[in-house]
OpenMM code with the backbone's topology and positions (N, CA, C; nanometers):
from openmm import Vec3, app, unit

residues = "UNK UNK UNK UNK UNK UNK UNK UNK UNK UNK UNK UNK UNK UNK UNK UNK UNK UNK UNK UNK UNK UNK UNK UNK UNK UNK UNK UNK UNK UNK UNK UNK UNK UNK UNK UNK UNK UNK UNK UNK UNK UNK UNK UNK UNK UNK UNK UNK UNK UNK UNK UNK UNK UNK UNK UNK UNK UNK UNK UNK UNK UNK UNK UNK UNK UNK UNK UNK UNK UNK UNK UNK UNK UNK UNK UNK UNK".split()
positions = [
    Vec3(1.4897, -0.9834, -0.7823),
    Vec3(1.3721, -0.9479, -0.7064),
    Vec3(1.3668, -0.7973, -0.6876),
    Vec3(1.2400, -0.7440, -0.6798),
    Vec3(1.2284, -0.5811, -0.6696),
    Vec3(1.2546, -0.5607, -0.5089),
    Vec3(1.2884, -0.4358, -0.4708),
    Vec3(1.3110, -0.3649, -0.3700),
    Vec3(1.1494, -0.2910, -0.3375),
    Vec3(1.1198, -0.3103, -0.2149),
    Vec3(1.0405, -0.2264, -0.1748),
    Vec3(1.0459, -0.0993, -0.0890),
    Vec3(0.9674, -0.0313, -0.0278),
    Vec3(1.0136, 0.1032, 0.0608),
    Vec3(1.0622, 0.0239, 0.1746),
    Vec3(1.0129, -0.0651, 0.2528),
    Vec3(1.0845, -0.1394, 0.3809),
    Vec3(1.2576, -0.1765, 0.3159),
    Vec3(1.2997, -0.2363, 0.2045),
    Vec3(1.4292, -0.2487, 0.2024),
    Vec3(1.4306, -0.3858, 0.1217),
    Vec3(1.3716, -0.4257, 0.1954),
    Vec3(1.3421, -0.5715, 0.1761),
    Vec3(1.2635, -0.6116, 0.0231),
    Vec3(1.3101, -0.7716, -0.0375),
    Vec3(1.2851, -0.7498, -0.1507),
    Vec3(1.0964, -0.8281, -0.1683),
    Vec3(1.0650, -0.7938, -0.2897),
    Vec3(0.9054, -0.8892, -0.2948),
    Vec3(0.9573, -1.0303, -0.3355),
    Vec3(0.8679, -1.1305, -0.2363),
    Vec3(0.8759, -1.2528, -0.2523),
    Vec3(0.8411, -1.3345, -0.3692),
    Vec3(0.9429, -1.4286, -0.4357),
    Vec3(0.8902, -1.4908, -0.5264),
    Vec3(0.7227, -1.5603, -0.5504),
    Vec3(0.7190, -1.6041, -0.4200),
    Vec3(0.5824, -1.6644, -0.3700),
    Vec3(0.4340, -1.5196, -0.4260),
    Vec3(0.4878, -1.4415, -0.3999),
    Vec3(0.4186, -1.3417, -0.3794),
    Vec3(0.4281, -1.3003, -0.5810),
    Vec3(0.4762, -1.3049, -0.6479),
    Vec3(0.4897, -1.2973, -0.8102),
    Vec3(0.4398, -1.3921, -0.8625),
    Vec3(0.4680, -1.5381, -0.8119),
    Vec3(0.4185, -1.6406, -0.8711),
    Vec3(0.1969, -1.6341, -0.8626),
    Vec3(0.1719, -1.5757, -0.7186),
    Vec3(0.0701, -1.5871, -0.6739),
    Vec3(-0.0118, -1.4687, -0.7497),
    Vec3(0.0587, -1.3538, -0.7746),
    Vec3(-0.0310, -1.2577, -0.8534),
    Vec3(-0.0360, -1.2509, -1.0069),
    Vec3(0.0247, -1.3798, -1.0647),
    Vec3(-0.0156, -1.4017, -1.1806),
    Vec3(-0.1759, -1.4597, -1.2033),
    Vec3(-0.1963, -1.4738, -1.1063),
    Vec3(-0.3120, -1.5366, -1.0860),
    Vec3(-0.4459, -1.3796, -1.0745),
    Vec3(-0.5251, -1.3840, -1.1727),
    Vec3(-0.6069, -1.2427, -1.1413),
    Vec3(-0.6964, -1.2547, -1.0277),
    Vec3(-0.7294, -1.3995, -0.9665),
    Vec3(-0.8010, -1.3966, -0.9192),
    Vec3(-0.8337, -1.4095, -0.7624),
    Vec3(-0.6371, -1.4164, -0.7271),
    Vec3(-0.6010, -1.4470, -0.6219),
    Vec3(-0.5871, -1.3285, -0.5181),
    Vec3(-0.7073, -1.2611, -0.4977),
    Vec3(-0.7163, -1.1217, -0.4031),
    Vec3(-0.6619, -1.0847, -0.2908),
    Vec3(-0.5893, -1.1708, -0.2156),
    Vec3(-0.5227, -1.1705, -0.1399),
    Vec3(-0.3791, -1.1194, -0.1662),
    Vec3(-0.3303, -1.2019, -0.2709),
    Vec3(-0.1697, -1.1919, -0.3195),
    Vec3(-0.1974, -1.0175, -0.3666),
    Vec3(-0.2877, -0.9916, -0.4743),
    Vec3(-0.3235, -0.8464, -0.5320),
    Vec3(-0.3302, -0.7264, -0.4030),
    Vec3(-0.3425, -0.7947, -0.3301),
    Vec3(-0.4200, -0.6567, -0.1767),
    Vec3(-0.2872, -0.6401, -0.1590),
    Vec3(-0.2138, -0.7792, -0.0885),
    Vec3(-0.0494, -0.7671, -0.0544),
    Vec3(0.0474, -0.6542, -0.1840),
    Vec3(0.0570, -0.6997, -0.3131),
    Vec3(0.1323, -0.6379, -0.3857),
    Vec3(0.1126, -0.4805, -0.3916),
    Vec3(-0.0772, -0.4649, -0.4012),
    Vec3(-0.0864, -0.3447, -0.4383),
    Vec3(-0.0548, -0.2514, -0.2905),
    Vec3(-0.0704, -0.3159, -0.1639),
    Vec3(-0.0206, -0.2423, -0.0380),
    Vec3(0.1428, -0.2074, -0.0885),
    Vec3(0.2149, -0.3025, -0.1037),
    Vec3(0.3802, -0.2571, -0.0964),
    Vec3(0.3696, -0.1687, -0.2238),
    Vec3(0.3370, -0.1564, -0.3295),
    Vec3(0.3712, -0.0670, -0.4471),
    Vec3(0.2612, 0.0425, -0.4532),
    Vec3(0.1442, 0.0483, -0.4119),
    Vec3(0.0786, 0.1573, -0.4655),
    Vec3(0.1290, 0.2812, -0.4573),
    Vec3(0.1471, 0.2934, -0.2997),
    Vec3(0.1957, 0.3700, -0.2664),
    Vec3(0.3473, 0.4290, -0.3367),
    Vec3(0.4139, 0.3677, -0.3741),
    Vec3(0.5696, 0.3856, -0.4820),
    Vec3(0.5214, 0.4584, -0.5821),
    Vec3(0.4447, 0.3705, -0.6401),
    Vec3(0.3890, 0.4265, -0.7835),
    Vec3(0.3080, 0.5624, -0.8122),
    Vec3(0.2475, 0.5740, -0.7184),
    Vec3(0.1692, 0.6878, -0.6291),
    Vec3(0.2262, 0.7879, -0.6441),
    Vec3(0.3397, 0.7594, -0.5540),
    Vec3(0.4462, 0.8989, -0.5066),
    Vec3(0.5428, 0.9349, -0.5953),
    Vec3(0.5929, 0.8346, -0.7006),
    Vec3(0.6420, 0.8855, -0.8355),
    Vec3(0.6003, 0.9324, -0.9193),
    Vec3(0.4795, 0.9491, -0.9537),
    Vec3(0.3715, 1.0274, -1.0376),
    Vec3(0.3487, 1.1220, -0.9798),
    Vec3(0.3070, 1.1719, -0.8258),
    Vec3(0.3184, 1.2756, -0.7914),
    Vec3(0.4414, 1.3364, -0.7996),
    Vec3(0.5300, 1.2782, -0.7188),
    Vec3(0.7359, 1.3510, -0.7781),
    Vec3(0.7670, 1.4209, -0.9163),
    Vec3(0.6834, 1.3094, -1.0483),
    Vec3(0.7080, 1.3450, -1.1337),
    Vec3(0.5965, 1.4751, -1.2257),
    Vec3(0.5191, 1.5232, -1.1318),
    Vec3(0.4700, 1.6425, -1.1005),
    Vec3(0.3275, 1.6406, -1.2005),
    Vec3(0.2312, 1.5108, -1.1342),
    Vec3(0.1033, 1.4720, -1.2110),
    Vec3(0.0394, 1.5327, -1.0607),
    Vec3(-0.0988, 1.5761, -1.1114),
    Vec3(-0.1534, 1.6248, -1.0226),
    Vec3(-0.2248, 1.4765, -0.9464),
    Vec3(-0.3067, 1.4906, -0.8141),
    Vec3(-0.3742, 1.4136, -0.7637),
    Vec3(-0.4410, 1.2679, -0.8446),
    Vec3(-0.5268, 1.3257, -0.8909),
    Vec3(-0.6396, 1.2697, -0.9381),
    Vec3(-0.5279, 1.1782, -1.1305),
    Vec3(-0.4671, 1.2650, -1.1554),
    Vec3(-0.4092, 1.2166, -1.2829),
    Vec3(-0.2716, 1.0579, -1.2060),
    Vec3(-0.2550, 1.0992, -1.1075),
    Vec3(-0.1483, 1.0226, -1.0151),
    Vec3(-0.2324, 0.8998, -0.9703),
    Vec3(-0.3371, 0.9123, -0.9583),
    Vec3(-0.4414, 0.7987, -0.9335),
    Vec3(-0.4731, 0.7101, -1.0658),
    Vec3(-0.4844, 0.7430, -1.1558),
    Vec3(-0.5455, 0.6887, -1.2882),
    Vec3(-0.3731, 0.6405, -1.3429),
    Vec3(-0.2897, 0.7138, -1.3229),
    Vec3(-0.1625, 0.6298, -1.3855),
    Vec3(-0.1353, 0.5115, -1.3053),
    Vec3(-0.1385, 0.5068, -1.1619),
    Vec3(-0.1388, 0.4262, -1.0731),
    Vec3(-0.2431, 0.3101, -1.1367),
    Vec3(-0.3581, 0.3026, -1.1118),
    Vec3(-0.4430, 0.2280, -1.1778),
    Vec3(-0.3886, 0.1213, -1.3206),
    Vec3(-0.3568, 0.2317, -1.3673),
    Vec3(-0.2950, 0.1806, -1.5518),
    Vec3(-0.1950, 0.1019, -1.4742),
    Vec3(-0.0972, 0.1318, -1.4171),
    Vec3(0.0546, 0.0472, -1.4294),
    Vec3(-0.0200, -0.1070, -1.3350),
    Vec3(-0.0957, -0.0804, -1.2854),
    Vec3(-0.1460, -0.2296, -1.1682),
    Vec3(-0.2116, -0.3275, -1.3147),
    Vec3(-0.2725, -0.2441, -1.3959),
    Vec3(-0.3905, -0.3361, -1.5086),
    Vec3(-0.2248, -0.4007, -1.5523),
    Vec3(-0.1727, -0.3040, -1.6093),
    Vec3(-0.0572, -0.3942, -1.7094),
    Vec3(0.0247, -0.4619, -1.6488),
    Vec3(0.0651, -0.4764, -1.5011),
    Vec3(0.0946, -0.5435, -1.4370),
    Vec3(0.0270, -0.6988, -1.4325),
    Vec3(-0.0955, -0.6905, -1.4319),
    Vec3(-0.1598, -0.7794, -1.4611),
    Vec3(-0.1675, -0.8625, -1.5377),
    Vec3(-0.1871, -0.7819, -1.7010),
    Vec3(-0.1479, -0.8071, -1.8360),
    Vec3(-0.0469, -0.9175, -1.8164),
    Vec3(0.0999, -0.8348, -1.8108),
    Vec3(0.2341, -0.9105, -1.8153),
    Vec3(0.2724, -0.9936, -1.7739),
    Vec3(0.1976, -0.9704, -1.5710),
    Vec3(0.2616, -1.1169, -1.4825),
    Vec3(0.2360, -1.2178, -1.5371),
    Vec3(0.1404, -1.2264, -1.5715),
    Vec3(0.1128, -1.3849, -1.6659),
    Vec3(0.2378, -1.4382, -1.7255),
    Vec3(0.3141, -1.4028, -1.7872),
    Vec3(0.4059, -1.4672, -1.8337),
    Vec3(0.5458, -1.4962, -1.7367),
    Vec3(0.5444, -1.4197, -1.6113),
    Vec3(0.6326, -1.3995, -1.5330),
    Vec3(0.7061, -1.5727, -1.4886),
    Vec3(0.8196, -1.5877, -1.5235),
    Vec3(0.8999, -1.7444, -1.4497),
    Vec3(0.9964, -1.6843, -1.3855),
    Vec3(1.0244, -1.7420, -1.2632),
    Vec3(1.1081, -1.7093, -1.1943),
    Vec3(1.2626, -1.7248, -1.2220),
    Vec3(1.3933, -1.6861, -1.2088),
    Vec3(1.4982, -1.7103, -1.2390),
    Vec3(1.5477, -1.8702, -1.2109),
    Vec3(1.5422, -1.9296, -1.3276),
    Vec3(1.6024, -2.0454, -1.2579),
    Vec3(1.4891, -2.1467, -1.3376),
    Vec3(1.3888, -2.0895, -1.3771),
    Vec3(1.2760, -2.1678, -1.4940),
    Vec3(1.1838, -2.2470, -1.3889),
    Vec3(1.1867, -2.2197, -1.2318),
    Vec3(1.0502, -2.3010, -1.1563),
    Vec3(0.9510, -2.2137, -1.1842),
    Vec3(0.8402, -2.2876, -1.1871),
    Vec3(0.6856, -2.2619, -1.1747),
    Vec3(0.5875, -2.2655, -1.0856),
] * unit.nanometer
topology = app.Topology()
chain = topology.addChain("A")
for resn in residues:
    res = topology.addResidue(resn, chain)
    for name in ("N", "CA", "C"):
        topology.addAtom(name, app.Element.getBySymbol(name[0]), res)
């Protein structure tokens, strides 16, 4: 499971649920705990504002892309 800025890890419930594109709730939750990460590493890694926004953007689409295939350890669904 990933680590977030609180410490604490993201819930399986919460991976299983944003494979789903359409489930806006689970998406609001994920993109609250990570935007901000993803955000601040693009800025760290010394992208200006506006370019830190659009990479942010990209990594959530392919996030998207990928979860789809996402099974949890252990092969439940």
């Amino acid at each position: 499971m990933a680590a977030h800025s609180s410490g604490s890890s993201t819930r399986p419930s919460l991976l299983q649920r944003v494979r789903d594109p359409r489930d806006s709730e689970a998406w609001q939750t994920f993109v609250e705990i990570y935007g901000r990460l993803v955000y601040r590493r693009c800025r760290g890694g010394g992208l200006h504002h506006e370019d830190a926004e659009n990479v942010t953007q990209e990594v959530f689409a392919q996030v998207s892309q990928s979860i789809r295939g996402y099974r949890p350890a252990g092969g439940r669904r």
